[in-house]
TORNU-988230 format. One line per 10 residues: number of its first residue (from 1); for each residue x, y, z of N, C-alpha, C, O. Coordinates in steps of 0.02 Angstrom, whole numbers. Each point is the difference from the previous one (the first is absolute). Example, Ala and Ser with C-alpha at 12.3 -4.5 7.8 and 13.67 -1.06 7.14 Angstrom:
REM residues 2
1) 660,-284,390,-45,59,0,45,60,0,52,-1,33; -70,54,-69,42,59,3,-39,55,37,25,55,8
***
This chain:
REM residues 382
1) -1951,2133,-130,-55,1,48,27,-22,68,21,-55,15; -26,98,14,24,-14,80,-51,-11,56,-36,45,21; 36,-110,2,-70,-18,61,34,13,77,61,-2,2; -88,12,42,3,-11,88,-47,-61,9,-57,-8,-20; 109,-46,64,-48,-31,17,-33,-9,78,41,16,44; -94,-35,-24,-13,-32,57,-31,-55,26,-56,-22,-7; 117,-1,48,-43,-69,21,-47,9,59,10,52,31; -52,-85,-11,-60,5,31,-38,-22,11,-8,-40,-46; -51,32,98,-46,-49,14,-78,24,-24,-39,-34,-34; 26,98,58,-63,38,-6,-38,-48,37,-13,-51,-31
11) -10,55,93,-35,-67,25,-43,16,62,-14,-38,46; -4,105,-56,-45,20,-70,33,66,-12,35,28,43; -47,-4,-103,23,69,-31,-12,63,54,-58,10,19; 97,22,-1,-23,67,38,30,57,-20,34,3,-51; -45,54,98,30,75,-18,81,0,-17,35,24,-45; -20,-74,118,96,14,4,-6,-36,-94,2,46,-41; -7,-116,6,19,-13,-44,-17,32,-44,34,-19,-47; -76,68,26,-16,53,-50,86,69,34,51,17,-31; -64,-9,68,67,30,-8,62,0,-33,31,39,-36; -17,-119,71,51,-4,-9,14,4,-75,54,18,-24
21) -110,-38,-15,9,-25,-82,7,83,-31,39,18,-44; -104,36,89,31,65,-36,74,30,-7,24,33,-46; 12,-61,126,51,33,23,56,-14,-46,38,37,-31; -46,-132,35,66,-26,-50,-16,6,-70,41,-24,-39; -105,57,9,4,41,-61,19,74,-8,-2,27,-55; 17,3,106,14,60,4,78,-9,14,33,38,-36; 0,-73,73,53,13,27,38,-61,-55,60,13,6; -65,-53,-40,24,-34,-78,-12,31,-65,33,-21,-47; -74,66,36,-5,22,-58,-26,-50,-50,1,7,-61; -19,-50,88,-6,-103,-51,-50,26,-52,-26,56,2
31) 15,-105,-50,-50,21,-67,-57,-72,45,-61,11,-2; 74,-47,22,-53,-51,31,29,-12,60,58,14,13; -108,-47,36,-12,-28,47,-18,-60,4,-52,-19,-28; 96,-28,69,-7,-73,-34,-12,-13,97,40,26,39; -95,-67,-14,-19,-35,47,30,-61,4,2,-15,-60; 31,-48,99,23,-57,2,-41,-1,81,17,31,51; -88,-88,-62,-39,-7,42,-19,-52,47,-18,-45,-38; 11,25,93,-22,-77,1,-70,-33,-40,-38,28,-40; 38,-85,61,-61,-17,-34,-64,-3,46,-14,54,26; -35,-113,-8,-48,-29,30,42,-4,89,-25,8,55
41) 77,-20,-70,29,3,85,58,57,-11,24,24,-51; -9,-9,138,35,39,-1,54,-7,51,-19,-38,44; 70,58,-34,56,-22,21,6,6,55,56,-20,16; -105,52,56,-5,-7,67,-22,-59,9,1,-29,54; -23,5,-108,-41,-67,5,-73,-15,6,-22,-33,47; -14,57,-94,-36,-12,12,-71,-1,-67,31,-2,-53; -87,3,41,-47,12,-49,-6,72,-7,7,37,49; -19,-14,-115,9,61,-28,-76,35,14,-53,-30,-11; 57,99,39,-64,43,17,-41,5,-75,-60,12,-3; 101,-23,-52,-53,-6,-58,39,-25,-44,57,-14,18
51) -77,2,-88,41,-45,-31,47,46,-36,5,61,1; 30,-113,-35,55,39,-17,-15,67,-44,18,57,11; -71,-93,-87,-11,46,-40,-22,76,6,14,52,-29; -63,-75,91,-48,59,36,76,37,33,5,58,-22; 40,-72,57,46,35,-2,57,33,-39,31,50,16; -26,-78,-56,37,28,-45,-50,45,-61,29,26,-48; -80,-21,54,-32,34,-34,-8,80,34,-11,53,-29; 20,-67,101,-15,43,36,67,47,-4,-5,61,-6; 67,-93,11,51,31,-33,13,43,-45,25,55,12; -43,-78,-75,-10,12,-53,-50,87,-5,23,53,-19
61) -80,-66,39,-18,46,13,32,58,37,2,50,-38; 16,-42,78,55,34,62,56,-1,-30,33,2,51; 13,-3,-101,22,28,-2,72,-51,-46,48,26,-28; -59,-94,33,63,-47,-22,-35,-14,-100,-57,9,-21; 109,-29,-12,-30,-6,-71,9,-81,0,-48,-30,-25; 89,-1,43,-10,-56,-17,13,-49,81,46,11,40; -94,-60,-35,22,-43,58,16,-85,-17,-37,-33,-37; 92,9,69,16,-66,3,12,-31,59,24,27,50; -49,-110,-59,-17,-12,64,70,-26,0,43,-6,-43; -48,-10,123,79,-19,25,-35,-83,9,-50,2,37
71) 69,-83,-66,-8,-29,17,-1,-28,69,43,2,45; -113,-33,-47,1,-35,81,39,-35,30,-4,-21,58; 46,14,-100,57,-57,46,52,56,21,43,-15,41; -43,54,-57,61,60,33,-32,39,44,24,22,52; -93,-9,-77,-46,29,67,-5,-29,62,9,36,50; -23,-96,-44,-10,-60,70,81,-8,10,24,-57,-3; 2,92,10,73,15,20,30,41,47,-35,48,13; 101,-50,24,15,19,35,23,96,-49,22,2,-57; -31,45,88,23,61,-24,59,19,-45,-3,48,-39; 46,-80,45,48,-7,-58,-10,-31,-54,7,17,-59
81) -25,-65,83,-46,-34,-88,-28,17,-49,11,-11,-59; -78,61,108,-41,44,-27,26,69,-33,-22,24,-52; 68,-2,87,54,47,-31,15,5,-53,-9,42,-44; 48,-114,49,47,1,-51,-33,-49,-76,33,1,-52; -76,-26,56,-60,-12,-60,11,56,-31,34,8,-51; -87,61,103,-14,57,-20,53,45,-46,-15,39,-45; 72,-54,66,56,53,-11,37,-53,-63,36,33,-38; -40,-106,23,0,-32,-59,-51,20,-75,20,11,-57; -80,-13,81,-36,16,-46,6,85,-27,-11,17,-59; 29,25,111,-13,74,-17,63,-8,-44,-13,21,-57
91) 88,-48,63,44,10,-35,-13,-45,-73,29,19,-51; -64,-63,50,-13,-38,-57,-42,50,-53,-14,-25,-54; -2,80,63,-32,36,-54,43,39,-50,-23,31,-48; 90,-35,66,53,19,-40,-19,70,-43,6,8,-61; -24,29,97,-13,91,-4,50,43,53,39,-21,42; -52,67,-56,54,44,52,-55,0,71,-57,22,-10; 75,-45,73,-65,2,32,47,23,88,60,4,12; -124,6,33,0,25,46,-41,-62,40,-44,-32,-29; 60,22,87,-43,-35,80,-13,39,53,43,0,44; -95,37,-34,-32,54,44,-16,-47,66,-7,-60,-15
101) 3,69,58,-21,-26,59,-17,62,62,17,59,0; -43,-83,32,-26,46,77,54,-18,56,4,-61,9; 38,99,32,16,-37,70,-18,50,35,-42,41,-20; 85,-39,102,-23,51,52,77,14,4,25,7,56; 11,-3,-106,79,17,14,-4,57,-80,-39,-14,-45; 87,74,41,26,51,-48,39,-55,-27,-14,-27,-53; 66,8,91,67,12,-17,5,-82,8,-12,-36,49; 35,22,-117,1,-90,-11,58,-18,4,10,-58,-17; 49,99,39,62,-38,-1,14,-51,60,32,-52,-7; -58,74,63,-8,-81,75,-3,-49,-41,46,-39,-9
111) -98,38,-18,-41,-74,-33,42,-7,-59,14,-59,-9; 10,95,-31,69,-21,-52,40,-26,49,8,-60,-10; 28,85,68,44,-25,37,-26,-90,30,36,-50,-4; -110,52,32,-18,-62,10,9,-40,-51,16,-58,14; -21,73,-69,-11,-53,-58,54,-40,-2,2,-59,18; 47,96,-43,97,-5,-14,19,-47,83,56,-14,18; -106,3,10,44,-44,56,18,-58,-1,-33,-34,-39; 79,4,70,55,-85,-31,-64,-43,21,-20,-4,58; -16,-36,-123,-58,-46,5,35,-55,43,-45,-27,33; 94,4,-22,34,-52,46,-5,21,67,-27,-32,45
121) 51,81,-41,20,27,85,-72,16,4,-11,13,59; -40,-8,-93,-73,17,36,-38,-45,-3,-55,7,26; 69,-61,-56,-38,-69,0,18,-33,95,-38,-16,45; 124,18,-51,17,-34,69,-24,36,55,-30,-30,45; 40,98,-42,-46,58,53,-74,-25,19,-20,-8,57; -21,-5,-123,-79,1,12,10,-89,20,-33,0,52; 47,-45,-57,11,-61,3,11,-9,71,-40,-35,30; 86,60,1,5,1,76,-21,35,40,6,-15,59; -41,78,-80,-63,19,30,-72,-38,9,-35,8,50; 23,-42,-97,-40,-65,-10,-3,-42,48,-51,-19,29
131) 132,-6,-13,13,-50,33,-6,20,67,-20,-47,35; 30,105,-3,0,36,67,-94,31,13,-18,39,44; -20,-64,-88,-67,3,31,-42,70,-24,-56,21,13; 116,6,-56,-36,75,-50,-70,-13,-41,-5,-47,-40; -54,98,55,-29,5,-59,29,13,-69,44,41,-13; -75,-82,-31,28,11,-73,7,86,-18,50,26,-26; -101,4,43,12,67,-16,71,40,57,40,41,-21; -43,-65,85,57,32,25,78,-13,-26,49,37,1; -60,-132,-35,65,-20,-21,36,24,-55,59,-1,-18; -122,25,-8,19,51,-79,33,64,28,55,17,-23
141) -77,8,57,25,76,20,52,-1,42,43,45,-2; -41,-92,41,73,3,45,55,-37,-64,58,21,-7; -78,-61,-25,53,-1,-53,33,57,-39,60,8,-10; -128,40,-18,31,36,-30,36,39,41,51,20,-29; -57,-1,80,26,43,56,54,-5,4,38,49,2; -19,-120,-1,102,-17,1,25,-11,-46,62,4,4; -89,-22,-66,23,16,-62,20,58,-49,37,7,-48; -82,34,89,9,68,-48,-10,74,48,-27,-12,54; 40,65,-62,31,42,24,-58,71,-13,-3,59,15; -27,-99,-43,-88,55,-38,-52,-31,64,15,-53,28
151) -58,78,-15,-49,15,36,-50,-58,-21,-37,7,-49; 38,-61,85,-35,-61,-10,-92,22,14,-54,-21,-21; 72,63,60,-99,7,39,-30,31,-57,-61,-2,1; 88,31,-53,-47,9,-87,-49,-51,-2,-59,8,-13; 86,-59,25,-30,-60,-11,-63,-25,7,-31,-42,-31; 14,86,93,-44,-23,29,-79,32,0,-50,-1,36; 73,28,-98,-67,67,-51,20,-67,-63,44,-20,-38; -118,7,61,-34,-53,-64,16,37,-75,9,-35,-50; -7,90,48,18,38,-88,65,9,10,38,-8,-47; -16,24,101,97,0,-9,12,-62,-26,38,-7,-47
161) -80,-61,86,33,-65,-8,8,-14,-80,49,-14,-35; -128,26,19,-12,-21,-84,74,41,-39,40,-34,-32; -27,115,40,43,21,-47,54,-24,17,39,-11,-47; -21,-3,103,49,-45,17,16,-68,-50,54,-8,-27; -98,-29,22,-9,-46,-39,13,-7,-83,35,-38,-34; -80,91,18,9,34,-68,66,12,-6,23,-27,-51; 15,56,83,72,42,-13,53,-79,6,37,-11,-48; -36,-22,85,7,-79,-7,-5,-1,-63,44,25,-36; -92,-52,15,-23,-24,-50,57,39,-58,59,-11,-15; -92,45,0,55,69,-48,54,-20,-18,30,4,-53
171) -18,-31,110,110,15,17,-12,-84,-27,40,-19,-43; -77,-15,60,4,-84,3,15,-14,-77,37,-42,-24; -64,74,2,-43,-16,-66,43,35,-57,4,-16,-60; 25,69,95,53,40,-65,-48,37,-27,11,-1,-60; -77,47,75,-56,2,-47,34,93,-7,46,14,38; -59,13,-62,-20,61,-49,-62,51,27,-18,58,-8; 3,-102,36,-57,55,23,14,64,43,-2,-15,60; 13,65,-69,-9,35,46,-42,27,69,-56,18,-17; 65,-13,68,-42,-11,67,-38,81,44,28,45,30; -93,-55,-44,-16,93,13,-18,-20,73,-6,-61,11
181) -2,101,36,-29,-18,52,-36,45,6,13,49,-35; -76,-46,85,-56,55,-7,-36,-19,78,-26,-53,15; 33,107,22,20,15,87,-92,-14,-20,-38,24,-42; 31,-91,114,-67,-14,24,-19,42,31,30,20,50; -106,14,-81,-37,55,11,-83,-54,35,-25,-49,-26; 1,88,99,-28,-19,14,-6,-59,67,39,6,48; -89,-60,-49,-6,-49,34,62,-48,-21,19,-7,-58; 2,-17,99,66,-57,-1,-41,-67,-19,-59,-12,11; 112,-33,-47,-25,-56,-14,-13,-48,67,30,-3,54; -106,-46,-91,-23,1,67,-11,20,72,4,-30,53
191) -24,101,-73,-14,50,50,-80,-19,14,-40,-27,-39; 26,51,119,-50,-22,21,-53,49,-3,-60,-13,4; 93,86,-12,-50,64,-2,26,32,-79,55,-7,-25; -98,36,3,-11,56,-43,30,58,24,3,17,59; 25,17,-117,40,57,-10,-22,51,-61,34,3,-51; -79,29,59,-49,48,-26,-7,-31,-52,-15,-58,12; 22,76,-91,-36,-52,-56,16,-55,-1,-29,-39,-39; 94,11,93,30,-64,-36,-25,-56,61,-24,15,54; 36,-84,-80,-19,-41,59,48,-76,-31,-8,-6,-60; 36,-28,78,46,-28,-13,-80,-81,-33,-58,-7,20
201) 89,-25,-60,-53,-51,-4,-21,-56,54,-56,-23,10; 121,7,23,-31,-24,71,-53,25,41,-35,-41,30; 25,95,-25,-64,53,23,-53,-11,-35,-59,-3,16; 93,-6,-79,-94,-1,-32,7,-56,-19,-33,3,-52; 51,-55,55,-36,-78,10,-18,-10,59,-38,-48,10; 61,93,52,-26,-11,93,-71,31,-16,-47,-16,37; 37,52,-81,-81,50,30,-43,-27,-70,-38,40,-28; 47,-119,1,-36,1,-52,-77,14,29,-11,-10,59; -52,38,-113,-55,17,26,-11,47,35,-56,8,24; 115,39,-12,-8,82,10,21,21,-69,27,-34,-44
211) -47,107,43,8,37,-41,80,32,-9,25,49,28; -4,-83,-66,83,12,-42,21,62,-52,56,17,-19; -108,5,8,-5,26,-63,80,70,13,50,1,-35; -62,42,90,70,23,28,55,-15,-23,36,46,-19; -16,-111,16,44,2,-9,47,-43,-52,60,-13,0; -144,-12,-73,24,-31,-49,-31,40,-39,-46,36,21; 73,-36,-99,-11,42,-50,-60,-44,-45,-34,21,-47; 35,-78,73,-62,-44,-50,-36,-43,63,23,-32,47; -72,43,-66,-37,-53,46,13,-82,-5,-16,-20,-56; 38,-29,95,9,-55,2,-33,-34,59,1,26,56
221) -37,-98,-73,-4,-26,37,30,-75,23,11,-48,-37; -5,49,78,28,-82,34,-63,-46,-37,-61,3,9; 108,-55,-62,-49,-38,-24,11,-67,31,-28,-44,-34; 58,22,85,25,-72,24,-68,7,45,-36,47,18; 34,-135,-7,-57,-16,42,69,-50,60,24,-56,4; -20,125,31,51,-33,50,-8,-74,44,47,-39,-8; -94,21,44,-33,-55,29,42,-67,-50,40,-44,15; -77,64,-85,10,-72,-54,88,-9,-5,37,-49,3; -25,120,-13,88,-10,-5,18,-31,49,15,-56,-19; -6,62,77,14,-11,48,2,-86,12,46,-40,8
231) -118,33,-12,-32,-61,-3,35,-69,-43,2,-59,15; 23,97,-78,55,-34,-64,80,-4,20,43,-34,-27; -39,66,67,68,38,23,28,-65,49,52,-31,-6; -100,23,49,20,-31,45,-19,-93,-12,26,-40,38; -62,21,-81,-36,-55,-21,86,-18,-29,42,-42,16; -44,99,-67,66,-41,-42,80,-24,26,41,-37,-27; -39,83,105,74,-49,34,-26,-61,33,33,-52,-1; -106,57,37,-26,-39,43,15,-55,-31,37,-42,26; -70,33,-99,-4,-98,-42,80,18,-48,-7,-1,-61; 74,17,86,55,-29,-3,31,-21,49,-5,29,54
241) 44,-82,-63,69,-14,38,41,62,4,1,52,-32; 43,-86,100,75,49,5,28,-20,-88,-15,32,-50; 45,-74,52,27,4,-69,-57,21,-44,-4,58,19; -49,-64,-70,-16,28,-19,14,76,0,26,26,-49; -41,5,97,13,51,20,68,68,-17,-5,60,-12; 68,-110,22,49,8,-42,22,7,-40,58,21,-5; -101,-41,-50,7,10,-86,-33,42,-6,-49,-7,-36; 60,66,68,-47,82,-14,61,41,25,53,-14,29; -86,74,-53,66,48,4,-5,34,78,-48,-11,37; 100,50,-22,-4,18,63,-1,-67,53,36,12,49
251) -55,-54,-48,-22,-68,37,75,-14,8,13,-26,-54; 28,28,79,87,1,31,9,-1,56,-38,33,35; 78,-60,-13,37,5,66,-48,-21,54,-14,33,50; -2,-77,-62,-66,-31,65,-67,34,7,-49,-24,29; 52,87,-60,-85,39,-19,-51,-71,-12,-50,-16,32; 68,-5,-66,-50,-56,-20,-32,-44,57,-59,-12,12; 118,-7,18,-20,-25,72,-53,44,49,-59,-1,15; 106,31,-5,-71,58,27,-68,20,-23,-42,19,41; 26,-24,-113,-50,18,-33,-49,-43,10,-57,19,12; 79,-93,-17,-31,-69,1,-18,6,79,-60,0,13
261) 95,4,26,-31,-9,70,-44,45,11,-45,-20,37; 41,82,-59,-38,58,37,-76,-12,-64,-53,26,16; 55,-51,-57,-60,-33,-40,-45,-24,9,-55,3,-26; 94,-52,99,-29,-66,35,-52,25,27,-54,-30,3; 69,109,26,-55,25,68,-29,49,-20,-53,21,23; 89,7,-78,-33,88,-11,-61,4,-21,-27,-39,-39; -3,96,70,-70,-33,-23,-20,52,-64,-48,-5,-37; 96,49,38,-18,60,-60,92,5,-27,51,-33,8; -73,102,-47,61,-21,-64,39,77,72,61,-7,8; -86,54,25,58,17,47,31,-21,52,52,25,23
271) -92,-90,6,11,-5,53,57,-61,-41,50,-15,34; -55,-10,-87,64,-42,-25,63,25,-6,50,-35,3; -49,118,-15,55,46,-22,35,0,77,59,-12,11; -100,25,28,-14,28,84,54,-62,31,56,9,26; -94,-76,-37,52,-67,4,74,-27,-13,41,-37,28; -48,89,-101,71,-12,-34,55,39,14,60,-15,-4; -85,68,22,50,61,13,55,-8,72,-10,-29,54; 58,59,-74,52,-35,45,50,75,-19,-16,49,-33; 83,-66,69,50,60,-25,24,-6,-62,16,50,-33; -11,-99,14,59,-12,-68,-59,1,-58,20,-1,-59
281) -96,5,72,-56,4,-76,-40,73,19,-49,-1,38; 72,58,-65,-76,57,7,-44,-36,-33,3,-53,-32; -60,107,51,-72,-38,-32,0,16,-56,-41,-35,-29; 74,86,-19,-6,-8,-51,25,-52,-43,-33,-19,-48; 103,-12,66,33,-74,-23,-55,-42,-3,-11,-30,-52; -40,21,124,-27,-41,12,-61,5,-70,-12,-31,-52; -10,81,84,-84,2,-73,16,-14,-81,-33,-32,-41; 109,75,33,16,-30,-68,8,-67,-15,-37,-22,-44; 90,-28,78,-5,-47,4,-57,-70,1,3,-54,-29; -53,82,79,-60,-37,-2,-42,28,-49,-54,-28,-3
291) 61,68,-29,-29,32,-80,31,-50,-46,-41,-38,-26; 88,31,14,43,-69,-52,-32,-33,1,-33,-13,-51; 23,-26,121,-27,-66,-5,-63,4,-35,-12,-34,-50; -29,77,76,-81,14,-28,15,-1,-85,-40,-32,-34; 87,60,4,11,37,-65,50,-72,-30,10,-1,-60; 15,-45,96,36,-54,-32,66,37,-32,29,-33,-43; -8,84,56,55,35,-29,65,-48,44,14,-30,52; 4,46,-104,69,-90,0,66,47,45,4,61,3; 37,-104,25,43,45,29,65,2,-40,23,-54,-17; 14,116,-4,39,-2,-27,-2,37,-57,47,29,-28
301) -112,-33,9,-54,29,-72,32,90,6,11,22,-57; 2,25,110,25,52,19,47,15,-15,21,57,-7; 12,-118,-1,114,5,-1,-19,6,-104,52,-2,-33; -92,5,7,27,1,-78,-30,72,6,-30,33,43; 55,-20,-118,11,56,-32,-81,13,-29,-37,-41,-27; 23,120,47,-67,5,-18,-9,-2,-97,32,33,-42; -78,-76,34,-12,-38,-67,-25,67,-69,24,16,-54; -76,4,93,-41,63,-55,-7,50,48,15,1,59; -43,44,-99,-48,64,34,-64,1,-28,-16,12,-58; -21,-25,110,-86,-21,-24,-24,82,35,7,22,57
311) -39,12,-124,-48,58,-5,-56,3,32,-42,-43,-12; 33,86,53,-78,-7,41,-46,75,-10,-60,10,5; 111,31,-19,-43,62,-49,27,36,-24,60,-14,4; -74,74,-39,33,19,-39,-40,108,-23,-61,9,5; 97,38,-22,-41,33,-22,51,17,-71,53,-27,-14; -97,88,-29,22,7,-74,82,14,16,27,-8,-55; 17,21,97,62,33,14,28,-87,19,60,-13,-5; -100,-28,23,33,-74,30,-2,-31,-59,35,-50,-8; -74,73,-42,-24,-51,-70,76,41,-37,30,-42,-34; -1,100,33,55,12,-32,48,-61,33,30,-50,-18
321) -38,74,57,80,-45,53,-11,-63,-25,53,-30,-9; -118,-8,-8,2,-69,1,50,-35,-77,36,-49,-9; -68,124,-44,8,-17,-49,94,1,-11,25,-22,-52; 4,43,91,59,40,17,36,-63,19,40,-28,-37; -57,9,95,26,-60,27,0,-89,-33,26,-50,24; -66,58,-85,-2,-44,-44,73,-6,-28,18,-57,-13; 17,99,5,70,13,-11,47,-1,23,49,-25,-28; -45,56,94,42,2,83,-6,-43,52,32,-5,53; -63,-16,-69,-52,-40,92,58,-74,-11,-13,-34,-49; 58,17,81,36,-52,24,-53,-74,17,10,-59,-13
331) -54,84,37,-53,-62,25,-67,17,-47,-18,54,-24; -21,-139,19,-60,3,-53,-53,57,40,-10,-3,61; -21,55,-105,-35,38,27,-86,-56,-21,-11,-21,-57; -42,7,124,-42,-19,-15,-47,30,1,-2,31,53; -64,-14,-100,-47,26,-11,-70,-30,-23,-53,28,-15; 76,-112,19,-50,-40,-1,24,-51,45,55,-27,-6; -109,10,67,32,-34,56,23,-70,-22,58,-18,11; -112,-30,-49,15,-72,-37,57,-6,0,24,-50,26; 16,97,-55,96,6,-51,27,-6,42,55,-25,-9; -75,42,88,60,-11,47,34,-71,-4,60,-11,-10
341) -119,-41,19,18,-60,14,21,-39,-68,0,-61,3; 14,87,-53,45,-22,-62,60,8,8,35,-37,-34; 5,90,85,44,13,4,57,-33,21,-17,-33,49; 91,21,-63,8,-53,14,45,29,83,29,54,10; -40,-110,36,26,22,73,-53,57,40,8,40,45; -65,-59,-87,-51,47,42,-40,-23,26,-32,29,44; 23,-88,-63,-70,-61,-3,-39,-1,81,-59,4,17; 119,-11,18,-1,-3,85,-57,73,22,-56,-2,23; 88,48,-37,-21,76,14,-54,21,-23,-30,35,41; -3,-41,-101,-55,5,-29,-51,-58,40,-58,12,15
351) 90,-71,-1,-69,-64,27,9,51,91,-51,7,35; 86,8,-23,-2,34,68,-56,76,9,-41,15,44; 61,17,-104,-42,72,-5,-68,-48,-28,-46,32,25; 9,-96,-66,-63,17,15,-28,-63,56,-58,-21,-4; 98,0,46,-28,-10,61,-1,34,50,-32,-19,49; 60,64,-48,4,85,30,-82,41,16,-33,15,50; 24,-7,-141,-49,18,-21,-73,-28,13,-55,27,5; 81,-104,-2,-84,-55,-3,-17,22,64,-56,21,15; 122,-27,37,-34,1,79,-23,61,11,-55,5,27; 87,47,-44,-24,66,0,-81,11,-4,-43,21,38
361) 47,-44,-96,-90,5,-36,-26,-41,62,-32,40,35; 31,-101,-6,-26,-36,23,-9,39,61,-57,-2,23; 102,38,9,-17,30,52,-16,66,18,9,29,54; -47,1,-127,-22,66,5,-57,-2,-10,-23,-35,-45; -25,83,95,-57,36,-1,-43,-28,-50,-54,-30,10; 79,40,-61,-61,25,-78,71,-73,-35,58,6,-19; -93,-50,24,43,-52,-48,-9,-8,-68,-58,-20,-9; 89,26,-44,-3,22,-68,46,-60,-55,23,8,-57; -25,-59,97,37,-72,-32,52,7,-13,27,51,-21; 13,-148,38,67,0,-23,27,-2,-60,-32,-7,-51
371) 76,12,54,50,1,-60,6,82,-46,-1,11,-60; 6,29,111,-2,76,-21,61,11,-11,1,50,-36; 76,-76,53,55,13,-43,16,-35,-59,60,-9,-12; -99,-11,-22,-20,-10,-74,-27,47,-28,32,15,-51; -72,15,59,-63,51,-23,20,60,5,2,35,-51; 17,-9,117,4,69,17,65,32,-48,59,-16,2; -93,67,-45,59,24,-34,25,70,24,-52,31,10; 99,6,3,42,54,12,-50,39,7,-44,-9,-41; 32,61,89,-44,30,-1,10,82,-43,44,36,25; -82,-5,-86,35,61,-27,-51,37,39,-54,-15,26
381) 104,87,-31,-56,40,68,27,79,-36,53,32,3; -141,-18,-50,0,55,-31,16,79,40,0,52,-33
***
């Protein structure tokens, strides 16, 4: 049995991600489709347009057979993290398998060439770009620029960056997977306009309360009660210390300092981001980071090895694979959430995914009580 996998956010599900899942089933030949998803947050940083299940169900439907979430501690992470979780777990299913992805590039050999570059000579490059007053994003690119001899400005296409990452990962990891790529059709990530059926999900979280229907295959709605998030968001750096502060992930290199001061005055959870932001933190560093703190996610909790693969749905073609991977699967496959936290070296990750979950509930629309990653079982989707 041979799967394709994809990692992914769906945040929220649209046209381009129904594509892509037909395309990399057409262009793999795979017997399943395996999703590796975030959870309740998502890795720009921020609260999820619906919850996880409701997304991965939506998957499921459209076109994937089985989805797994990518733990939150690799999600509230910098892009390689998130990557390379993703590209851990897809190889842990020990099947003959495939990693489909979207970029705005054919031809992936640049970004093979970026990958293979001397991690020393591009650490000291981006390091003294740092030091000479570079934005973090320019210090990355003028590094790679003198390091390597491939076309650094790939880079700078948010889906080049991710396969970029992925293909990292690959090479990092020694993994087996083979790498499809599948040319971005449509609106660009985080694109600000629509491109006839497609609309990138940044677009349709900008026009929540217009009519979306264009350019998603299921109707979804934004279930966060933004105000309250917000409201939690910013409460929870305000009543820590700088140190406090530091025993959270992302919270490095004087961020903390900054977070704590701009706490003092901010009077909302953007105008704190607005405070913090500087050259050496994008705002996405920033929101993930002050997400930790809210989420108590420990720092460091990121650097281990992802523990299980926790099931979030499934259809009759995902229920083969499951039964399949009872045999193959390198890591505990979970299908009852409780079992996570029996596990041993998981304990951390599981108490993280259901305080994830509690705040989640707490700050949506239609509140439906805590302690739903106990309860909520895999979703099967006839």
């Amino acid at each position: 049995m041979r799967s394709v996998g994809i990692i992914a956010e769906y945040n929220p599900f649209h046209n381009g991600h129904k594509y892509l899942l037909e395309r990399a089933r057409e262009k793999t030949d795979a017997d399943a489709t395996v999703c590796f998803m975030s959870g309740n947050f998502v890795q720009r940083g921020d609260i999820a347009f619906c919850d996880k299940h409701t997304r991965a169900q939506a998957a499921v439907r459209c076109g994937a057979d089985l989805v797994i979430q990518i733990p939150t501690a690799y999600t509230l992470a910098g892009s390689h993290i998130f990557a390379g979780a993703g590209v851990e777990m897809a190889s842990a299913l020990g099947i003959p398998a495939s990693l489909c992805f979207g970029s705005e590039t054919q031809d992936l050999t640049p970004l093979f060439r970026l990958a293979l570059t001397d991690r020393q000579k591009l650490n000291c490059e981006f390091k003294k770009n740092i030091s000479q007053g570079k934005s973090y994003g320019d210090a990355v690119m003028l590094a790679y620029s003198a390091c390597s001899d491939a076309d650094a400005a790939l880079l700078k296409s948010p889906n080049n960056l991710l396969a970029f990452e992925y293909i990292k990962a690959v090479i990092e990891q020694k993994s087996d997977l083979k790498l499809v790529n599948i040319e971005r059709r449509g609106a660009c990530h985080d694109g600000k306009t629509a491109d006839g059926g497609f609309a990138s999900a940044s677009y349709i979280r900008a026009h929540e309360g217009k009519d979306m229907s264009a350019f998603m295959p299921l109707k979804l709605k934004n279930a966060i009660d933004r105000q309250r998030f917000d409201s939690i968001l910013l409460f929870s750096v305000y009543s820590k210390t700088a140190t406090e502060l530091s025993r959270f992930a992302d919270m490095s290199e004087g961020l903390n300092n900054r977070v704590f001061s701009a706490a003092q005055h901010a009077a909302g959870a953007k105008e704190l981001i607005f405070l913090v932001k500087s050259k050496r933190y994008t705002h996405a560093r920033i929101r993930r980071a002050v997400i930790n703190v809210l989420l108590q996610n420990p720092a460091g909790l990121c650097k281990t090895r992802v523990p299980y693969l926790n099931v979030l749905a499934f259809n009759d073609c995902g229920r083969t694979l499951l039964k399949k991977l009872e045999h193959t699967c390198s890591l505990p496959v979970i299908t009852k959430p409780s079992r996570a936290g029996e596990l041993e070296n998981a304990g951390d990750h599981f108490e993280l995914e259901c305080r994830a979950s509690d705040i989640y509930d707490f700050c949506s629309k239609v509140r439906r009580g805590g302690g739903r990653e106990y309860k909520i079982s895999p979703l099967y989707v006839r």
